[in-house]
C-alpha positions in Angstrom: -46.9 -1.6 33.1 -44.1 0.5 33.8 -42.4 0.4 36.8 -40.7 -2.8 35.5 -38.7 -0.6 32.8 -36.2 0.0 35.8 -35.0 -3.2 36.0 -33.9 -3.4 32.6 -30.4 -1.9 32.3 -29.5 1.7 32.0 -32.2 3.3 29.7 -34.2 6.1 30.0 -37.0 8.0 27.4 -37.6 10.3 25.5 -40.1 13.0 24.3 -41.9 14.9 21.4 -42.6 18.7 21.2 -45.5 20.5 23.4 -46.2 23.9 23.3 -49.2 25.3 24.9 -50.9 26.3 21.1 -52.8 28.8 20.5 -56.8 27.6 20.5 -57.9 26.0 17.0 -61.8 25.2 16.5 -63.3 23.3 19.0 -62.8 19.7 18.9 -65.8 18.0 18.8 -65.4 15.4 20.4 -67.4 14.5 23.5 -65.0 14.7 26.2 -63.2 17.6 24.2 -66.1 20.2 24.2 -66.8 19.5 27.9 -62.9 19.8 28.8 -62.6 23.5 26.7 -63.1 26.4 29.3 -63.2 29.1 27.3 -62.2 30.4 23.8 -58.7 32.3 24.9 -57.8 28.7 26.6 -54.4 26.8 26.1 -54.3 23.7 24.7 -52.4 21.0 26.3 -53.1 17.3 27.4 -52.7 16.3 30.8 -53.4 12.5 31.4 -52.5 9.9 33.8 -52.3 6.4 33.3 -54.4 4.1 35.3 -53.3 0.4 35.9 -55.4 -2.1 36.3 -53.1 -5.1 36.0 -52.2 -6.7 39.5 -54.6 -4.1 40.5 -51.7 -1.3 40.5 -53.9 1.8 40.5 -57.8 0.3 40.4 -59.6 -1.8 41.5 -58.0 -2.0 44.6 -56.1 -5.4 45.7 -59.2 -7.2 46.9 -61.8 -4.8 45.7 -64.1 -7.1 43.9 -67.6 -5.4 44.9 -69.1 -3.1 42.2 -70.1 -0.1 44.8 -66.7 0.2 45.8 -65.5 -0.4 42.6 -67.2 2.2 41.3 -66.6 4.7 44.8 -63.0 3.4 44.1 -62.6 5.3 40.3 -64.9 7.5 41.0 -62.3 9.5 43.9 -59.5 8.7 41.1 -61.3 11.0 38.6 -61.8 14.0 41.1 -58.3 14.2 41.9 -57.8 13.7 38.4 -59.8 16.5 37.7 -58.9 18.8 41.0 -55.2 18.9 39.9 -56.1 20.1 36.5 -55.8 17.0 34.1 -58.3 16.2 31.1 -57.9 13.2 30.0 -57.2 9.8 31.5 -55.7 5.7 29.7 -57.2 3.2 31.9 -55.7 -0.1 30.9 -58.8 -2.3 29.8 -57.4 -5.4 28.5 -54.2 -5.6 30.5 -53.4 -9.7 29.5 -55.8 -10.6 27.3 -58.8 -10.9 29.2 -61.6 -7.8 29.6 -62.4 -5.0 32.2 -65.8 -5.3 29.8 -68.2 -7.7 28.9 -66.4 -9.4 25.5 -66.8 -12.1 23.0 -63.2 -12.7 22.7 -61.9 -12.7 26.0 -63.5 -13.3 29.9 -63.6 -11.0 32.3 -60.3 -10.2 34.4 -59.0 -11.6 37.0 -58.1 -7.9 38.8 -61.7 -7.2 38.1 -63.4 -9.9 40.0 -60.5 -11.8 41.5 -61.4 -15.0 39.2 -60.9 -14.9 35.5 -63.8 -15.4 33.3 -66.2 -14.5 36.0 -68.5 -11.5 35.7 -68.9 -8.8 38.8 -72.3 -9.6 40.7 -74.1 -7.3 40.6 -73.7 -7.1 37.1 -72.3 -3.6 35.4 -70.4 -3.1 32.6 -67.1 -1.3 34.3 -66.1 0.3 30.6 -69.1 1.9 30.1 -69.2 3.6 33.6 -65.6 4.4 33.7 -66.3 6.3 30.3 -69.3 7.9 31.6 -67.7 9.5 34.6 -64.5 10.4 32.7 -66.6 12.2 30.4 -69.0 13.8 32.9 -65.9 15.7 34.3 -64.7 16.8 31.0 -61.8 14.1 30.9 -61.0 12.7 27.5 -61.2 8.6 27.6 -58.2 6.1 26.6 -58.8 2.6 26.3 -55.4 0.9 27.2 -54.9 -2.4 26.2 -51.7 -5.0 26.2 -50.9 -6.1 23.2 -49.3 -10.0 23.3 -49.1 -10.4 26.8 -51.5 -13.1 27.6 -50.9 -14.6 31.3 -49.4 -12.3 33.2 -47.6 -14.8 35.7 -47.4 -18.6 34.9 -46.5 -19.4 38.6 -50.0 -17.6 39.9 -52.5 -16.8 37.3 -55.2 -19.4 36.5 -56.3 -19.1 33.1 -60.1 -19.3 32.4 -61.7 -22.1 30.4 -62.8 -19.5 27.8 -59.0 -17.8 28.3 -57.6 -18.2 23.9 -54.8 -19.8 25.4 -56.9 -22.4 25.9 -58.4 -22.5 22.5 -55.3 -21.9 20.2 -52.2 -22.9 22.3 -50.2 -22.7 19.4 -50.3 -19.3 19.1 -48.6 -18.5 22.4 -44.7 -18.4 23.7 -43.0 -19.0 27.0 -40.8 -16.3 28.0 -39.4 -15.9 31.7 -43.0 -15.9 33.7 -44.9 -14.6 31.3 -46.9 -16.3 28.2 -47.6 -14.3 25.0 -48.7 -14.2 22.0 -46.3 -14.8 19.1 -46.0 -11.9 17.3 -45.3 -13.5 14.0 -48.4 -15.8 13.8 -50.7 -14.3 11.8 -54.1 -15.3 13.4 -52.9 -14.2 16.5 -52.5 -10.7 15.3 -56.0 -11.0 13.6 -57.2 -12.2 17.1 -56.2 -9.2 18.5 -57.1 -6.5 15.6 -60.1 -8.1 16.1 -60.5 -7.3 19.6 -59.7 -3.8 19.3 -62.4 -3.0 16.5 -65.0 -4.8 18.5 -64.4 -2.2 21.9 -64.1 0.9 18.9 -67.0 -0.4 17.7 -69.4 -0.4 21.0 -68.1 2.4 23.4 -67.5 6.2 23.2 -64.0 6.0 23.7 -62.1 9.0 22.4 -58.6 7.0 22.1 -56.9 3.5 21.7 -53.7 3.3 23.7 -51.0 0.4 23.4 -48.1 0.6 25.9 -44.5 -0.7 25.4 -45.0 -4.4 24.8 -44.6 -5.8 21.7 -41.8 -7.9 21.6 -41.4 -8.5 25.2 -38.1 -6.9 26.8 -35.0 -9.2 26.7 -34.3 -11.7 29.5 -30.3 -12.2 29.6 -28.9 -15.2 28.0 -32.6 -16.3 26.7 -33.9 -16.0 23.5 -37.6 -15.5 22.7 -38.6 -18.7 21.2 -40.0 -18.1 18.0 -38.2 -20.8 16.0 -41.1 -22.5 14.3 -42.7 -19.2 13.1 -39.5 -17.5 12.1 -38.9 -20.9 9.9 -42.4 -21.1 8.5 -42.4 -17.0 8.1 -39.4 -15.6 7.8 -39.2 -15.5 3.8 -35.4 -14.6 3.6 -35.5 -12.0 6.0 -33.2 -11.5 8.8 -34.9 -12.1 12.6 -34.5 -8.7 13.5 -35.9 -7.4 10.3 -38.8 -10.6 10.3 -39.6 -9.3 13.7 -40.3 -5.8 13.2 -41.9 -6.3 10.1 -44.6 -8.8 12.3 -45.2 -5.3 14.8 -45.3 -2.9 11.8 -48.5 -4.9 10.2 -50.3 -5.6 13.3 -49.7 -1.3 14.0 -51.2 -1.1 10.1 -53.9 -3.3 11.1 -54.8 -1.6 13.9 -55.1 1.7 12.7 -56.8 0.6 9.8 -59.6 -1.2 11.6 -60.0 1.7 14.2 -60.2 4.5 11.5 -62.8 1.9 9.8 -65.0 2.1 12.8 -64.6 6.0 13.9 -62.7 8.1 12.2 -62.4 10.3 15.3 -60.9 7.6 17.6 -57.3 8.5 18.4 -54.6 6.1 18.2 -51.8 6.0 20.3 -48.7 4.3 21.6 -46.8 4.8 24.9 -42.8 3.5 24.0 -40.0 2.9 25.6 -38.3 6.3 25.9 -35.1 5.1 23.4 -36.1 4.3 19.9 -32.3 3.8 18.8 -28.7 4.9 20.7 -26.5 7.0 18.3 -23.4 4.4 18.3 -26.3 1.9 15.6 -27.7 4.7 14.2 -26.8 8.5 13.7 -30.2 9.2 13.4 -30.8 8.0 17.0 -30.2 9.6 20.3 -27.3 10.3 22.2 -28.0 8.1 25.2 -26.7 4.3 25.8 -30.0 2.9 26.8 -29.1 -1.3 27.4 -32.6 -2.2 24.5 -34.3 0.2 22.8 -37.7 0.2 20.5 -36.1 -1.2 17.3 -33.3 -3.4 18.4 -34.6 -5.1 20.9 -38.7 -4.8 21.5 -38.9 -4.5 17.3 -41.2 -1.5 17.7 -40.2 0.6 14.7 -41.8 4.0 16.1 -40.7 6.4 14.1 -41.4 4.5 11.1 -45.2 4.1 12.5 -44.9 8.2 12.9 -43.9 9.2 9.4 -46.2 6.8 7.9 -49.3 8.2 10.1 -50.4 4.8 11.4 -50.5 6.3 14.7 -51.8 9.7 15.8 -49.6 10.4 19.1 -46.2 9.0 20.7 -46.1 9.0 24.3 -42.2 8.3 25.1 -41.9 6.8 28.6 -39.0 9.5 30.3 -38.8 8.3 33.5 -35.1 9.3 33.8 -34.0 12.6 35.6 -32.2 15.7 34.5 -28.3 15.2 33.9 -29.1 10.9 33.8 -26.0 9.5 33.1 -26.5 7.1 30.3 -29.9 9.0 28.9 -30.3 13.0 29.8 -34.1 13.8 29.9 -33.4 17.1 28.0 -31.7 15.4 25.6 -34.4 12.7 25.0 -37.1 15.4 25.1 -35.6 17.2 22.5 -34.6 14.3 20.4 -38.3 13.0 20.2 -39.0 16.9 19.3 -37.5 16.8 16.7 -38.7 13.0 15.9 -42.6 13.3 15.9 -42.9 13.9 12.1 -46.1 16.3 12.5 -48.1 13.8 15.2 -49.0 14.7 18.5 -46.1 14.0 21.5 -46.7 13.4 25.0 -44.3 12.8 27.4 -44.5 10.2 29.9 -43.4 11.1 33.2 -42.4 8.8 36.0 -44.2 10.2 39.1 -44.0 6.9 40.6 -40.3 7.6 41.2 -40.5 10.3 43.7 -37.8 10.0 46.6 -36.3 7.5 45.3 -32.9 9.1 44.7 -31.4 12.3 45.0 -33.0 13.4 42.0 -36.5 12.4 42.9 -36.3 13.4 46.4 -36.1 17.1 45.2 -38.9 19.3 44.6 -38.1 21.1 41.7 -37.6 18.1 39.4 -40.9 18.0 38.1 -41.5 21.2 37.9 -38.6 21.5 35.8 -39.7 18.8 33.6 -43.2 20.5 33.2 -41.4 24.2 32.0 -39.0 22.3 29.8 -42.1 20.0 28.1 -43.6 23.8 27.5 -40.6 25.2 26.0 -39.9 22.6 23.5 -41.6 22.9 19.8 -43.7 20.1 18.7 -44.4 18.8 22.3 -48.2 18.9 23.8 -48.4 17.6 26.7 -47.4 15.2 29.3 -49.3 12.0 31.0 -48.2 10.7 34.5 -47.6 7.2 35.3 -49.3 6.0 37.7 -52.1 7.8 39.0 -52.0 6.4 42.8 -48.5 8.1 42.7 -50.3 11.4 43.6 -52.4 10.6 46.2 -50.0 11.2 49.0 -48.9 14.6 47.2 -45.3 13.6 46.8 -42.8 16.2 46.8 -45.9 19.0 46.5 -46.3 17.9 43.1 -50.2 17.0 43.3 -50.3 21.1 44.7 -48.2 22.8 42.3 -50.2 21.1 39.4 -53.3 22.2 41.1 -52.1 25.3 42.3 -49.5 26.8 39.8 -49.2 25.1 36.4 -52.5 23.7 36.1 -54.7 25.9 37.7 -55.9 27.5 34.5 -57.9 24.6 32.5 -56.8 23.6 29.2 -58.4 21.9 26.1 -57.3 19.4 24.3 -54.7 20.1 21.5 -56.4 18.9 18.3 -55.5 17.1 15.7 -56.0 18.6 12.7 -55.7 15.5 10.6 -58.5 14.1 12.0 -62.3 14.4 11.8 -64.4 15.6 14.8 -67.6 14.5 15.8 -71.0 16.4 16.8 -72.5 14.3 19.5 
């Protein structure tokens, strides 16, 4: 998912306010009661993301036997859990095929290494993964891709069942990717339906969508959406036609998740830049090459003052003192940004020791007392969660040893109903 946001110019991310609160009532949630160690305990969410897509974090590359799978996610979870996290987003539909048995879409490629084909023996992989996350108290995030539908046209084969196959109209060539056209209609309804039939079967305590909507720009290419832009566009300008097409499918999807459970949380990771403060004053001082709404047509702070989504999870994967996007500056611009929602800031342990920055040890650290310093902001989630298995920089053992070692529940939502189980 994310380590491709390097490539793309000089951007960086941004944040919302944490604060480790003072308790509220119990959330009662599943995964929530389990996670709260006592009544005097701060409330803060730890997460990492787990990648499934070209098998970046689980299974792993060539893991396509259930035991191992299962052995596999299982030693995930107990780090998880060992360096004080309580919650994990494991990317379930990662280009429009299934890490669970579906009626829309086959099973995935990374799962099995064949799209369409099941795992022999047979187990449902979502149902497990939740099971175990919620044994060890960790809340449960279904992550899912929104429009991206083959992941590489040189390599992946779709299946015969693959809806690329079934409505080829409603996808677009960009670089080596395919994807849904954002602007068709039934392909949005294709995918809200997706989303309310995984609500609808399994205990998940969130739904998660990363940072592709529109997909980022390729230089000197357009994304070629002509035909709906003429058929759709009713006098709007692209750039307004485009975000419009992301805002309904976000109103859609909340509205068909709240429709099923109430309680499920809805959240979206974004690019850490929503707008530079040169096209907007209300945007952030940085002089990130795209941002949200000018060039991926993800209108996130709309989507936060509306309250179609319940938490922003800004992608900061930029260091202290970046030169085109400070991550103090971006943390305290999404602070002040997150119009009473829950914030989260991504953090980009994948990038240890690869510069200066990364290489030292305190830059984390750093990030973690700032996050807890800043109103509004409640926590962070690490991307990716293989990035701590070799401990990099210490950071695995200061979490566990220092500023996670006492447990924390997870901040609540007072907007939202709980649930006895």
């Amino acid at each position: 998912m994310k380590k491709r946001l390097l490539s793309y110019i000089i951007i960086f991310a941004g944040s919302c306010s944490f604060a480790l609160a003072q308790p509220a009532a119990p959330v009662k949630g599943p995964a929530e009661e389990s996670s709260i160690p006592a009544s005097n305990a701060p409330r803060e969410f730890r997460a990492a993301w787990i990648a499934t897509v070209d098998n970046i974090d689980w299974p792993d590359k060539g893991s396509t036997q259930p035991e191992i799978q299962r052995a596999e996610y299982i030693k995930l979870l107990d780090m998880h859990a060992a360096n004080g996290l309580n919650a994990v987003i494991v990317q379930v539909r990662p280009a429009a095929d299934a890490f669970y048995p579906s009626p829309y879409e086959p099973w995935s490629e990374w799962l099995t290494g064949q799209q369409g084909k099941p795992p022999v023996p047979y187990y449902d992989p979502l149902q497990f993964m939740i099971a175990e996350a919620h044994k060890r108290g960790l809340e449960f995030h279904a992550w899912l891709n929104p429009y991206r539908a083959v992941f590489n046209l040189n390599k992946s084969i779709p299946s015969k069942t693959h809806v690329t196959r079934e409505f080829p109209d409603w996808f677009l060539d960009y670089g080596d990717k395919k994807y849904f056209d954002p602007g068709n209609k039934a392909a949005q309804q294709f995918v809200v339906n997706v989303v309310r039939d995984m609500v609808q079967r399994y205990d998940v305590d969130g739904v998660h969508f990363d940072d592709y909507f529109y997909p980022y720009r390729i230089p000197g290419k357009e994304f070629p959406d002509d035909r709906t832009y003429t058929q759709y566009g009713n006098g709007l300008s692209r750039d307004d036609w485009r975000r419009s097409n992301v805002d309904s499918i976000i109103v859609q999807l909340s509205k068909a998740i709240k429709e099923e459970k109430p309680w499920v949380k809805f959240g979206i990771s974004p690019f850490g830049v929503w707008r530079n403060s040169d096209k907007d004053s209300l945007g952030s001082h940085t002089k990130a090459g795209q941002t949200n709404y000018d060039d991926l047509y993800a209108d996130i702070v709309l989507w936060l003052k509306k309250g179609w989504i319940d938490y922003v999870a800004p992608q900061l994967y930029w260091e202290f003192g970046h030169k085109a996007a400070d991550f103090e500056t971006l943390l305290d611009w999404w602070s002040k940004n997150c119009y009473g929602k829950h914030c989260y800031i991504g953090l980009g342990l994948y990038k240890a020791g690869t510069n200066a920055a990364w290489r030292d040890p305190n830059q984390l650290p750093r990030m973690i007392r700032a996050i807890r310093s800043t109103p509004n902001v409640q926590g962070e989630i690490y991307f990716s969660s293989k990035s701590f298995v070799n401990n990099p920089n210490g950071w695995s053992d200061s979490l566990r040893l220092q500023y996670y070692q006492q447990k924390a529940g997870i901040p609540v939502m007072d907007w939202m109903p709980g649930r006895e189980r």
